[in-house]
PDB file as gemmi writes it, atoms N, CA and C in Angstrom:
CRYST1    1.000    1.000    1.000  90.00  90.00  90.00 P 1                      
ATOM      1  N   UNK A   1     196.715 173.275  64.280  1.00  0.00           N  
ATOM      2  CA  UNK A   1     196.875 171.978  63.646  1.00  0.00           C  
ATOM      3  C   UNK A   1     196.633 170.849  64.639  1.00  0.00           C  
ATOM      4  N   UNK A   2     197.287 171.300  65.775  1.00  0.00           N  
ATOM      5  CA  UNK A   2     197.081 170.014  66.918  1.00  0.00           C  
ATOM      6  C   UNK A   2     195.523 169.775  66.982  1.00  0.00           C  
ATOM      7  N   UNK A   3     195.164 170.946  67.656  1.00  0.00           N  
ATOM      8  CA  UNK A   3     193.572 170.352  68.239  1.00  0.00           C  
ATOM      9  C   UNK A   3     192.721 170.155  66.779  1.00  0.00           C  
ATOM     10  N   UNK A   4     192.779 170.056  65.194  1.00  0.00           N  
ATOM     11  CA  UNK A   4     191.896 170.313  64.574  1.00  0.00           C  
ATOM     12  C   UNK A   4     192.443 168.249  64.434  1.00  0.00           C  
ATOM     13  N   UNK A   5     193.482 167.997  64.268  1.00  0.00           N  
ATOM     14  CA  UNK A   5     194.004 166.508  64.720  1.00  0.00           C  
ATOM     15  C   UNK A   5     192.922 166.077  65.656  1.00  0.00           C  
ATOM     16  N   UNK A   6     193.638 166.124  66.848  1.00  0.00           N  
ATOM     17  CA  UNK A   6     192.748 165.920  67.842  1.00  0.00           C  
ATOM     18  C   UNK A   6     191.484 165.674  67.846  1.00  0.00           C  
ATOM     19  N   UNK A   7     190.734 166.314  67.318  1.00  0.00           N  
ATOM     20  CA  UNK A   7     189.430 166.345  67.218  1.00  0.00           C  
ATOM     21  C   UNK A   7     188.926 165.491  65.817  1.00  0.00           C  
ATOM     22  N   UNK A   8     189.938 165.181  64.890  1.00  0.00           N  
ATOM     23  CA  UNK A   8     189.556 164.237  63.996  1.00  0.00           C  
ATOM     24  C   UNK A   8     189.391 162.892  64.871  1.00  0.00           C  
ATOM     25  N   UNK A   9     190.806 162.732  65.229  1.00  0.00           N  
ATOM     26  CA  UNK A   9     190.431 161.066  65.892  1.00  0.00           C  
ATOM     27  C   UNK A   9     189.816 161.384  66.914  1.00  0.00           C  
ATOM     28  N   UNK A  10     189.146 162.289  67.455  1.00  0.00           N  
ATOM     29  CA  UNK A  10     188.110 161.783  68.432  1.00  0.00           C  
ATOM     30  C   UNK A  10     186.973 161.486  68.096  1.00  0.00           C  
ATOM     31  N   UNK A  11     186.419 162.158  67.047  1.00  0.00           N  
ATOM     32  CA  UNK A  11     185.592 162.056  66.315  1.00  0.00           C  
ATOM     33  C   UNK A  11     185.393 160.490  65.737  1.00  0.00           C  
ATOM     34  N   UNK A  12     186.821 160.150  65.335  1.00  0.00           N  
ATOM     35  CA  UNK A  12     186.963 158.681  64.495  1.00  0.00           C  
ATOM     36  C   UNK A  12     186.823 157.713  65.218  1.00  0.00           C  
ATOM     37  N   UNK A  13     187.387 158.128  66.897  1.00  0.00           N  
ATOM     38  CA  UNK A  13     187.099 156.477  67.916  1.00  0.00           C  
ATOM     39  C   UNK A  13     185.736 156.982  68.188  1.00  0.00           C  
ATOM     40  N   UNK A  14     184.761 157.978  68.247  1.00  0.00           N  
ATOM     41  CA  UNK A  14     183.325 158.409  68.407  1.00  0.00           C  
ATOM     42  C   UNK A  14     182.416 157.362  67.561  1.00  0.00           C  
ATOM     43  N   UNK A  15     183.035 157.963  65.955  1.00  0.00           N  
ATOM     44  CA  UNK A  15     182.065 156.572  65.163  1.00  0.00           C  
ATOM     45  C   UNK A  15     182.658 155.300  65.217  1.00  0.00           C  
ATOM     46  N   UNK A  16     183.826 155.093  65.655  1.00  0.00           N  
ATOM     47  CA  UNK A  16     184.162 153.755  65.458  1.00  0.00           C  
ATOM     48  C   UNK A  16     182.887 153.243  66.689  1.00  0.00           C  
ATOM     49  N   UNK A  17     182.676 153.320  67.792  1.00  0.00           N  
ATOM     50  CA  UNK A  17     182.554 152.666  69.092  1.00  0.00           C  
ATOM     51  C   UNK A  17     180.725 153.055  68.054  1.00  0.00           C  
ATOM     52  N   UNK A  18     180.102 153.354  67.995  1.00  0.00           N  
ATOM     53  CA  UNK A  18     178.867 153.897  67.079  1.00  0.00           C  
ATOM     54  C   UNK A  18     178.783 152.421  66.110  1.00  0.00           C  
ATOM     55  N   UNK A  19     179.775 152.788  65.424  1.00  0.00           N  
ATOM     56  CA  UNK A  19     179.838 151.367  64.521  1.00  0.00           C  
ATOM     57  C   UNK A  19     179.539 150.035  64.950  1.00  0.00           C  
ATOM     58  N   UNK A  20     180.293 149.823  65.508  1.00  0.00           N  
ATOM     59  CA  UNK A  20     180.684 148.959  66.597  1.00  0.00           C  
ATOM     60  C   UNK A  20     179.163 147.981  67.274  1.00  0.00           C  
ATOM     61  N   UNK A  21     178.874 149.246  68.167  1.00  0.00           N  
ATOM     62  CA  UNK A  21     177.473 148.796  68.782  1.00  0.00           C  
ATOM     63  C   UNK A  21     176.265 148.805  67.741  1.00  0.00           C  
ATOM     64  N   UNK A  22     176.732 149.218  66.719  1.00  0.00           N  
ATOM     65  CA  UNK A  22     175.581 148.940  65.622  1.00  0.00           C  
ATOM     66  C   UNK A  22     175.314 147.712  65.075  1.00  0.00           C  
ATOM     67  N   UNK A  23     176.338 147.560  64.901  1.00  0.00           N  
ATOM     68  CA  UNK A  23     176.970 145.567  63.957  1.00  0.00           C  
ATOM     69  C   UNK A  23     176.771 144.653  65.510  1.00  0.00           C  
ATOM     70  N   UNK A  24     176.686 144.904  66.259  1.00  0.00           N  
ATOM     71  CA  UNK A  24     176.700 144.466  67.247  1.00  0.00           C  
ATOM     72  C   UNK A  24     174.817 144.143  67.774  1.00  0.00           C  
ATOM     73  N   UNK A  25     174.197 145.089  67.537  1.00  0.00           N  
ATOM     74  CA  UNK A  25     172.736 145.349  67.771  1.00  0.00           C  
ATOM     75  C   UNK A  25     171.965 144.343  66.703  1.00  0.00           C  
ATOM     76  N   UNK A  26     172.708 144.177  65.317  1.00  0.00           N  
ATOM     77  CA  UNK A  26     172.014 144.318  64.481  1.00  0.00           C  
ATOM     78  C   UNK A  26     172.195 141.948  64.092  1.00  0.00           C  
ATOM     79  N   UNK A  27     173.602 141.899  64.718  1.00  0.00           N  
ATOM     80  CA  UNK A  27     173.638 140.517  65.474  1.00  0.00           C  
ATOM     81  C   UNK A  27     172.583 139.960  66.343  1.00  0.00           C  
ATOM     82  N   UNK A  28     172.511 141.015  67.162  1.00  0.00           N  
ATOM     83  CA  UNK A  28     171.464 140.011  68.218  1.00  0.00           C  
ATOM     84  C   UNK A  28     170.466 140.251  67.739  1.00  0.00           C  
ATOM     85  N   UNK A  29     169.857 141.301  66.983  1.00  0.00           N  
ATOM     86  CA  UNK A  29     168.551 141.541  65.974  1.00  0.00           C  
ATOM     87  C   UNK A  29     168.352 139.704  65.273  1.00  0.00           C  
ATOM     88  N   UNK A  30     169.387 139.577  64.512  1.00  0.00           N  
ATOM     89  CA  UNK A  30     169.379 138.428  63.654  1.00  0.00           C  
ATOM     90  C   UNK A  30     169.310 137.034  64.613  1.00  0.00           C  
ATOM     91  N   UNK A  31     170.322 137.151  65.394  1.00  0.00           N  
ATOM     92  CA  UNK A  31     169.878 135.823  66.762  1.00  0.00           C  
ATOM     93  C   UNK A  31     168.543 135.534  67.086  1.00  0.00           C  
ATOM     94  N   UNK A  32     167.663 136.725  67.510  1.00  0.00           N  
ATOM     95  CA  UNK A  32     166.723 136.957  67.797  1.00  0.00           C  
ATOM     96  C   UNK A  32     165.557 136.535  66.914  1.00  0.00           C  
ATOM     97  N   UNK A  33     165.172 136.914  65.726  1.00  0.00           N  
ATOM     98  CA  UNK A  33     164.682 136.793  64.465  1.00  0.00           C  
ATOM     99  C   UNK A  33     164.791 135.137  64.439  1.00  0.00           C  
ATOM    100  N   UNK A  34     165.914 134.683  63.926  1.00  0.00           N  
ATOM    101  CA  UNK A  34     166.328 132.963  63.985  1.00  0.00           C  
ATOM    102  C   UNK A  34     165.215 132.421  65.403  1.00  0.00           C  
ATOM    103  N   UNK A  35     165.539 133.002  66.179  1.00  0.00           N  
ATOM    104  CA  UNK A  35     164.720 131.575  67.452  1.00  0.00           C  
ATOM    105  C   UNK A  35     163.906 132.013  67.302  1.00  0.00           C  
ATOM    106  N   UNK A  36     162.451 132.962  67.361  1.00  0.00           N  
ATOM    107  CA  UNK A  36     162.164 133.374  66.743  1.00  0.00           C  
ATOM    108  C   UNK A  36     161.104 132.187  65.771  1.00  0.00           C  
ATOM    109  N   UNK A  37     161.899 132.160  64.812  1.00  0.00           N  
ATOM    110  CA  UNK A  37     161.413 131.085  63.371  1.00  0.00           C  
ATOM    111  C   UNK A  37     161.426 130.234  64.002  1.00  0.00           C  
ATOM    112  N   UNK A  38     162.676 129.792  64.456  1.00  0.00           N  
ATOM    113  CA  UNK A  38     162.725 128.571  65.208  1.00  0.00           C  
ATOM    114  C   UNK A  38     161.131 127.977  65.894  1.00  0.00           C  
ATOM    115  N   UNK A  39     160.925 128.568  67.203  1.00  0.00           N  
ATOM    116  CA  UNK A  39     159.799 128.334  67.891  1.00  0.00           C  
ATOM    117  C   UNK A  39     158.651 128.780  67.282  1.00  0.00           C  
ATOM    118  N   UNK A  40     158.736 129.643  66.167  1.00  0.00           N  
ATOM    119  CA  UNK A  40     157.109 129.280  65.275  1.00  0.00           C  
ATOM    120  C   UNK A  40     157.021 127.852  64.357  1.00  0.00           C  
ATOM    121  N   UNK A  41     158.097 127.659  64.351  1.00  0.00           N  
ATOM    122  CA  UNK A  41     158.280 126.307  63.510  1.00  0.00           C  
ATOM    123  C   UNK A  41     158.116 124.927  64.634  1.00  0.00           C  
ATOM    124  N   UNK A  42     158.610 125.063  65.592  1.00  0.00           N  
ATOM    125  CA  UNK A  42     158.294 124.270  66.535  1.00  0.00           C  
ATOM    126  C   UNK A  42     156.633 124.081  66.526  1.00  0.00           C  
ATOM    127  N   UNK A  43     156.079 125.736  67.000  1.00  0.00           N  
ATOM    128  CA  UNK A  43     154.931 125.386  67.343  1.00  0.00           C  
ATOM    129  C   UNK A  43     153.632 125.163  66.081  1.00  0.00           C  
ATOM    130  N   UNK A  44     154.353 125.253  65.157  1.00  0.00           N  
ATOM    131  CA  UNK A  44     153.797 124.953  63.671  1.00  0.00           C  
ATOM    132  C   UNK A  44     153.220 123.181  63.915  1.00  0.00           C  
ATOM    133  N   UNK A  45     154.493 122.853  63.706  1.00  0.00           N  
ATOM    134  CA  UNK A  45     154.976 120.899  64.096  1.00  0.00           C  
ATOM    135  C   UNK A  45     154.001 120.645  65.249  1.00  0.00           C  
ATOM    136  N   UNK A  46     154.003 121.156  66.363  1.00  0.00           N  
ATOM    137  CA  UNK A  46     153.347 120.472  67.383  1.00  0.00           C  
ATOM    138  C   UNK A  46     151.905 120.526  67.087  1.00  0.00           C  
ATOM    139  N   UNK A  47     151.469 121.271  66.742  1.00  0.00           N  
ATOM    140  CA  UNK A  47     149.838 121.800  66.373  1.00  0.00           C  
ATOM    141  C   UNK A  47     149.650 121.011  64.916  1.00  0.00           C  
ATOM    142  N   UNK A  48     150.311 120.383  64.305  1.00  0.00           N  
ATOM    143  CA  UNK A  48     150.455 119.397  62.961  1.00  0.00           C  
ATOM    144  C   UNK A  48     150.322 118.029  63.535  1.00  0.00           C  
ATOM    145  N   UNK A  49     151.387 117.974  64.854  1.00  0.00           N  
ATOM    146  CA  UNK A  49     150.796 116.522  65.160  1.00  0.00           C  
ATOM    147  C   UNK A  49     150.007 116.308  65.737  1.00  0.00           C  
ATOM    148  N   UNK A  50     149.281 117.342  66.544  1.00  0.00           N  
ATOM    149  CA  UNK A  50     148.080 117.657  67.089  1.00  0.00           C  
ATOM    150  C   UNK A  50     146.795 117.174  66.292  1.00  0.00           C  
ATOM    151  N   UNK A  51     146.793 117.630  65.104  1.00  0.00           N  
ATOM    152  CA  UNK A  51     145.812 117.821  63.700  1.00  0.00           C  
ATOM    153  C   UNK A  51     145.939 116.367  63.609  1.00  0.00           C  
ATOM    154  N   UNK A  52     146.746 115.845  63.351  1.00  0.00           N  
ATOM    155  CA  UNK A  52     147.019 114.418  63.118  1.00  0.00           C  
ATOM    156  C   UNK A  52     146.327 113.696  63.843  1.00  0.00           C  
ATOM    157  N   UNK A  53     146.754 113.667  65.011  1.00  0.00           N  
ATOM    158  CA  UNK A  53     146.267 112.751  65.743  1.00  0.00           C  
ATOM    159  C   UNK A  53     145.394 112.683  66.155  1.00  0.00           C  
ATOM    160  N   UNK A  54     144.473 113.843  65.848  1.00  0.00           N  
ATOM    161  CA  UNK A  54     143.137 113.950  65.602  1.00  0.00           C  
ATOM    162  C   UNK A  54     142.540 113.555  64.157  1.00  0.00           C  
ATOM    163  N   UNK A  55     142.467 113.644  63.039  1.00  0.00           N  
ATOM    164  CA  UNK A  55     142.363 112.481  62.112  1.00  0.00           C  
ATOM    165  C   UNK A  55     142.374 111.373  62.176  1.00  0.00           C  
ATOM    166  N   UNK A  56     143.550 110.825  62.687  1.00  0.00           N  
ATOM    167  CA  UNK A  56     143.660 109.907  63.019  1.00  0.00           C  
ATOM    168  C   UNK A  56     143.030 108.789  63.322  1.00  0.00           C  
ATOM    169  N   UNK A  57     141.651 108.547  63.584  1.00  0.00           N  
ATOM    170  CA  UNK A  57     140.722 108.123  63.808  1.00  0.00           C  
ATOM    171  C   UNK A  57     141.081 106.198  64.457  1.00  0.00           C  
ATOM    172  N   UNK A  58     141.523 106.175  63.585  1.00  0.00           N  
ATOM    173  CA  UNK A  58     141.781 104.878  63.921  1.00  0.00           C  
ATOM    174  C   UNK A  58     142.947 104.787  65.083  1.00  0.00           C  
ATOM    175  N   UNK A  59     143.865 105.688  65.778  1.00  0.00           N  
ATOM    176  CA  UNK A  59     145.020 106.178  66.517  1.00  0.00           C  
ATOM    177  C   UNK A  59     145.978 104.528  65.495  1.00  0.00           C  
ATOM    178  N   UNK A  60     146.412 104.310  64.802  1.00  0.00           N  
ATOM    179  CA  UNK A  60     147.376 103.358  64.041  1.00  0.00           C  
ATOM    180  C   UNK A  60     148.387 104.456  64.247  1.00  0.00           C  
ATOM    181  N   UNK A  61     148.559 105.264  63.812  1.00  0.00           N  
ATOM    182  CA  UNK A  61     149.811 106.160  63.315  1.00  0.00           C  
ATOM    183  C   UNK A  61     150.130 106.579  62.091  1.00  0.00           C  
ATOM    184  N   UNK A  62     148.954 105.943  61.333  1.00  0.00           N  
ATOM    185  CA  UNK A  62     149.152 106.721  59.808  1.00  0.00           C  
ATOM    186  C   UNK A  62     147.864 107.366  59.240  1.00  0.00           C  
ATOM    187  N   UNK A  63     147.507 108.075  58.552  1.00  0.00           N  
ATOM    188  CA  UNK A  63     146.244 108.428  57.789  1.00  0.00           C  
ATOM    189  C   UNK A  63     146.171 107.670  57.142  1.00  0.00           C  
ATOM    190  N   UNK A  64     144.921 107.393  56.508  1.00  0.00           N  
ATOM    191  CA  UNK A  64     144.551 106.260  55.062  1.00  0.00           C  
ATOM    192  C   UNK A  64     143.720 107.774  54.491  1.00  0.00           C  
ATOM    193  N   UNK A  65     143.304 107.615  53.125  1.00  0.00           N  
ATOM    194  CA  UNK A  65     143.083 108.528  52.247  1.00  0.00           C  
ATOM    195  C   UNK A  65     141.633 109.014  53.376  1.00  0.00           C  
ATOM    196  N   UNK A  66     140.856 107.952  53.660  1.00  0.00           N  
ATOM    197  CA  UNK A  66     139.598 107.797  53.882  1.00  0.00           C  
ATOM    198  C   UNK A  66     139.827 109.095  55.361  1.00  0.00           C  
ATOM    199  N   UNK A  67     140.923 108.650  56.181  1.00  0.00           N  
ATOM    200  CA  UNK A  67     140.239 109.536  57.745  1.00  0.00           C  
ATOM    201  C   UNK A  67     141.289 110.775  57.010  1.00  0.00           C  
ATOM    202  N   UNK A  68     141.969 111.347  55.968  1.00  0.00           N  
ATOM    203  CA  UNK A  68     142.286 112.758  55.752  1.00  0.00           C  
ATOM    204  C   UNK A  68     140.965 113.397  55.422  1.00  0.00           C  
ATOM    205  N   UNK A  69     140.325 112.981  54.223  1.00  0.00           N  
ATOM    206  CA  UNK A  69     139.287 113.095  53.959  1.00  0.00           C  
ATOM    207  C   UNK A  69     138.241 113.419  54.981  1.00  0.00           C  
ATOM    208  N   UNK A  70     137.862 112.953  55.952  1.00  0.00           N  
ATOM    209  CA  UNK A  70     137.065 113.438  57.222  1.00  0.00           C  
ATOM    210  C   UNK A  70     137.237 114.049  57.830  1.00  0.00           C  
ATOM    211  N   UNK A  71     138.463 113.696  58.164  1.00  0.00           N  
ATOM    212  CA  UNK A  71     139.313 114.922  59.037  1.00  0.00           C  
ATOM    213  C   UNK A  71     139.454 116.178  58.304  1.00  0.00           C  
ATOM    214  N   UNK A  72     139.666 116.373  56.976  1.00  0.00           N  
ATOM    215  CA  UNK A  72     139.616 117.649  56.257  1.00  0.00           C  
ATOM    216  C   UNK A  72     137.550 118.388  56.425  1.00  0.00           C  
ATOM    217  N   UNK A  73     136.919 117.493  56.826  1.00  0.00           N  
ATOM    218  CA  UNK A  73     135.594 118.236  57.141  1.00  0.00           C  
ATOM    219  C   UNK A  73     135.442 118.959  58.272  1.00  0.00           C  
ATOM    220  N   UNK A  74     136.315 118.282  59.122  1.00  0.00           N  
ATOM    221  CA  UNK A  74     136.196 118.904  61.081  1.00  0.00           C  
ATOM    222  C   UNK A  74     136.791 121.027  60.073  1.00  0.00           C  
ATOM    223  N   UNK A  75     136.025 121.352  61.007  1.00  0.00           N  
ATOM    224  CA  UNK A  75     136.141 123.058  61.164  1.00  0.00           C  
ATOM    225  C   UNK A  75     137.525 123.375  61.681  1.00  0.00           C  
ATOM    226  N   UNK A  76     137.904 122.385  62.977  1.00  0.00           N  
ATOM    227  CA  UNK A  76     139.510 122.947  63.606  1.00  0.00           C  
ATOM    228  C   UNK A  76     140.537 122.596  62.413  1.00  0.00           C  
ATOM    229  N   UNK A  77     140.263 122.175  61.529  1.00  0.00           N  
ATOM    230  CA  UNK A  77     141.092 121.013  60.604  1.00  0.00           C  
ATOM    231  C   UNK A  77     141.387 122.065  59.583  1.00  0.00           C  
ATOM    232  N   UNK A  78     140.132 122.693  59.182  1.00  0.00           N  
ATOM    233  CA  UNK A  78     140.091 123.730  57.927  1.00  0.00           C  
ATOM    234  C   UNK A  78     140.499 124.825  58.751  1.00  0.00           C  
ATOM    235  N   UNK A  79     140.270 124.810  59.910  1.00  0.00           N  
ATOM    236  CA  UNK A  79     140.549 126.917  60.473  1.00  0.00           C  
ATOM    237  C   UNK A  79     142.427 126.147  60.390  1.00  0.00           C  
ATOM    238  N   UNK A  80     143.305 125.469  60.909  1.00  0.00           N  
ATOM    239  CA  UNK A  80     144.084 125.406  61.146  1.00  0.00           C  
ATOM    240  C   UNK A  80     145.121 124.928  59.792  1.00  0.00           C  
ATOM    241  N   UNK A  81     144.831 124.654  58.562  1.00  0.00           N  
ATOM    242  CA  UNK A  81     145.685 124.739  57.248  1.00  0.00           C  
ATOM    243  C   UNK A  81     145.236 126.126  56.343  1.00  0.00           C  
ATOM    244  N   UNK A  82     144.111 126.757  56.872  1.00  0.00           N  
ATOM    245  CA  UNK A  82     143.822 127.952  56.327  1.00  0.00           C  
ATOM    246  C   UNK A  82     144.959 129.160  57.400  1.00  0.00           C  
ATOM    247  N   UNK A  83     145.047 128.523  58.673  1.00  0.00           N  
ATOM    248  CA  UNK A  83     146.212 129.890  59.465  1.00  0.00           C  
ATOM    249  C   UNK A  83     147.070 129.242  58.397  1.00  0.00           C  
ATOM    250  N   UNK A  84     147.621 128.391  57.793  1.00  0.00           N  
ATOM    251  CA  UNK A  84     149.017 128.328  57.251  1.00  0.00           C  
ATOM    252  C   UNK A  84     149.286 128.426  56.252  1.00  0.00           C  
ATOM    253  N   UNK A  85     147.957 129.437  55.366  1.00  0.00           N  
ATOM    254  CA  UNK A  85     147.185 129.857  54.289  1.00  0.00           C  
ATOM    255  C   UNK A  85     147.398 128.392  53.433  1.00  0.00           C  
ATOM    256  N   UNK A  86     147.134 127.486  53.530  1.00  0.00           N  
ATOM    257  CA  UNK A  86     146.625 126.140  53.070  1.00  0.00           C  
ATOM    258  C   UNK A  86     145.468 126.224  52.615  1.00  0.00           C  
ATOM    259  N   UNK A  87     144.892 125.745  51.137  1.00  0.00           N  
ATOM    260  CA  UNK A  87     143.626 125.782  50.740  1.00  0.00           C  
ATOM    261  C   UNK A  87     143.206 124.139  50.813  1.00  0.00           C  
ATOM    262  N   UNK A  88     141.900 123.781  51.428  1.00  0.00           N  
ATOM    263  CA  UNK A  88     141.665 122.353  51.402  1.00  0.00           C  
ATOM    264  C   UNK A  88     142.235 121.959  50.317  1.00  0.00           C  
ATOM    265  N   UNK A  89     141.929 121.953  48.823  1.00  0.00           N  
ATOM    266  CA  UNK A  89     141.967 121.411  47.986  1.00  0.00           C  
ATOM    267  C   UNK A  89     144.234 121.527  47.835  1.00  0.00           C  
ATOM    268  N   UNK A  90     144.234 122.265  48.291  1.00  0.00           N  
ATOM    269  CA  UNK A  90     146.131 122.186  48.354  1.00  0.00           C  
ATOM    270  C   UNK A  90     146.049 121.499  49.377  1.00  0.00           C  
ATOM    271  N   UNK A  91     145.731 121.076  50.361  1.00  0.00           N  
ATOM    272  CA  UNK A  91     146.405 119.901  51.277  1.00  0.00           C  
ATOM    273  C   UNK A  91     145.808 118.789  50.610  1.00  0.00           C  
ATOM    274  N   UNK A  92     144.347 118.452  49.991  1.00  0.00           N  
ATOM    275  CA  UNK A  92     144.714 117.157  49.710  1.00  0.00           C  
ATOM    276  C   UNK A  92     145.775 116.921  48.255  1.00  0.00           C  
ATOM    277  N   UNK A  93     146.190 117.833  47.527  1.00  0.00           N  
ATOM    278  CA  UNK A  93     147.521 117.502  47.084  1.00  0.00           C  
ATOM    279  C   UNK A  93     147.924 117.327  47.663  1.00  0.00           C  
ATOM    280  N   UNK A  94     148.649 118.275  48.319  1.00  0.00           N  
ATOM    281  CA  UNK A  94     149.936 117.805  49.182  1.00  0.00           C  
ATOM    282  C   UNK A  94     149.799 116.525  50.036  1.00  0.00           C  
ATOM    283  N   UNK A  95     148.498 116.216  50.407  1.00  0.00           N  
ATOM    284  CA  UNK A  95     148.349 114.989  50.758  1.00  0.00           C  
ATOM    285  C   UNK A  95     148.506 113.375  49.505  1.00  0.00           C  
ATOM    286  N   UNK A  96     148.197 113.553  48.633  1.00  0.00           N  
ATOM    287  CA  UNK A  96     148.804 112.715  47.483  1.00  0.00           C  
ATOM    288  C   UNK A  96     150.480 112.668  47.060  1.00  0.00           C  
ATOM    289  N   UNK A  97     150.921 114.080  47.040  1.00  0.00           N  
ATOM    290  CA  UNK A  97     152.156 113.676  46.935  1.00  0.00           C  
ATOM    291  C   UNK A  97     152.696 113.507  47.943  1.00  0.00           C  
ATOM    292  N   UNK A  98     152.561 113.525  48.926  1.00  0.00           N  
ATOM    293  CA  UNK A  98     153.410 112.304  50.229  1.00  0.00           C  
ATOM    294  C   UNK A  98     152.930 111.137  50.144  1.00  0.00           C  
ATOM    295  N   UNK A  99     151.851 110.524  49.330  1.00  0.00           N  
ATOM    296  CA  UNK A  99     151.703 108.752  48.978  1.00  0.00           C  
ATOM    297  C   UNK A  99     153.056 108.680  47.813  1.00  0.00           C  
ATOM    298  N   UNK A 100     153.539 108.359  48.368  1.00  0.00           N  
ATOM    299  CA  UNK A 100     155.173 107.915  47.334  1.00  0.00           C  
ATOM    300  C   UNK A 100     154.623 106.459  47.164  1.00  0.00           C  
ATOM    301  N   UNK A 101     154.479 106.512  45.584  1.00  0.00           N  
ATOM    302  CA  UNK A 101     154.701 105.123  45.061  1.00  0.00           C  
ATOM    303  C   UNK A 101     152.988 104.227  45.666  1.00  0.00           C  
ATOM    304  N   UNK A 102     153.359 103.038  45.803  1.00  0.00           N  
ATOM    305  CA  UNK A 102     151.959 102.470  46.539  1.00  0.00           C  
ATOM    306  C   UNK A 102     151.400 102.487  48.207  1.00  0.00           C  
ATOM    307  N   UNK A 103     152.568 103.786  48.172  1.00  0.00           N  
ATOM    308  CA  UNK A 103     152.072 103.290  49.878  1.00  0.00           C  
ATOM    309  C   UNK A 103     150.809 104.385  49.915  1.00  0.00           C  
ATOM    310  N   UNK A 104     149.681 103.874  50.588  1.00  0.00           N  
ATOM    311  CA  UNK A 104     148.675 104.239  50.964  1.00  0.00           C  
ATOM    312  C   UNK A 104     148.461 105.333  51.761  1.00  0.00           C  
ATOM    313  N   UNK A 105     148.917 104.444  53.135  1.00  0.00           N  
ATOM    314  CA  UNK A 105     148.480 105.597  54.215  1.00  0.00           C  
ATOM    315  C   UNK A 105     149.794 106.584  54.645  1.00  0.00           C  
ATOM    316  N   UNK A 106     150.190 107.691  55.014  1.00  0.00           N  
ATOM    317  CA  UNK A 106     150.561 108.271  55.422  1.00  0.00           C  
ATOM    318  C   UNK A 106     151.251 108.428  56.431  1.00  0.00           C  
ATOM    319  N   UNK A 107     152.653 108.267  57.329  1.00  0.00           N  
ATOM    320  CA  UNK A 107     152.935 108.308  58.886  1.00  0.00           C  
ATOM    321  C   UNK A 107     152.883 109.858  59.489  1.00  0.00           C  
ATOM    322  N   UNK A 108     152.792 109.931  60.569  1.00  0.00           N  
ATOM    323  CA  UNK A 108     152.796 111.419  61.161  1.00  0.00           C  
ATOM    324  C   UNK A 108     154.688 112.257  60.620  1.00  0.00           C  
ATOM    325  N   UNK A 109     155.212 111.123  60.872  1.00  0.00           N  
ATOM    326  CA  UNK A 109     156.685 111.805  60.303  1.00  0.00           C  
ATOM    327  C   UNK A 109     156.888 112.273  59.300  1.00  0.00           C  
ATOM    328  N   UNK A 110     156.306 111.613  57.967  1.00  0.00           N  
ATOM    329  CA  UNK A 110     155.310 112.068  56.172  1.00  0.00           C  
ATOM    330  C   UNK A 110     154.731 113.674  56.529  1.00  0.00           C  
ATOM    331  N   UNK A 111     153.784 113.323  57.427  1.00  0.00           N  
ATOM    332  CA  UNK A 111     153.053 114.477  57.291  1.00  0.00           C  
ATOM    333  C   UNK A 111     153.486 115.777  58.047  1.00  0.00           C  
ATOM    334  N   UNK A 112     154.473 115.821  59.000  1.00  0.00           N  
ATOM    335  CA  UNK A 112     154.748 117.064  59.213  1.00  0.00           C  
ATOM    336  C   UNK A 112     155.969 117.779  58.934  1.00  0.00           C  
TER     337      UNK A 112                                                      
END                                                                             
């Protein structure tokens, strides 16, 4: 009876400590994952204001319909809303619905 005891709870602090480092693994899995998003999202944004400020044409700080429009012809312009499976014709929506109301041109803060 003793040792068949015995050998239960050893068994039981065996999977506990098993457990344990599992929930534990599976934390920093998720930490990991998060920054992660994080810094693809960063480097999403930076390469957006990049795009921008290349449109930009006029360097003002906003798009007008006219330099999206051109700027949607440059090749880096189309290879780089197609990585973010963006179809031209879906960014210039999405470029209309960020004209809220009468405002025209666009700020880089709008657009990314």
């Amino acid at each position: 009876f003793f040792l068949t005891f015995t050998t239960l709870a050893v068994m039981n602090v065996v999977t506990a400590i098993f457990c344990q480092s599992a929930i534990e693994g599976a934390a920093k899995q998720k930490e990991v994952q998060m920054q992660k998003y994080e810094e693809h999202q960063e480097m999403y944004s930076q390469q957006l204001r990049e795009v921008f400020k290349d449109i930009d044409a006029d360097e003002s700080g906003d798009l007008s319909v006219e330099e999206f429009e051109i700027g949607l012809a440059n090749p880096r312009v189309q290879t780089f809303f197609e990585s973010m499976e963006l179809r031209i014709h879906e960014a210039r929506v999405l470029f209309q619905l960020l004209q809220s109301g009468k405002v025209q041109n666009i700020e880089i803060d709008d657009f990314v």
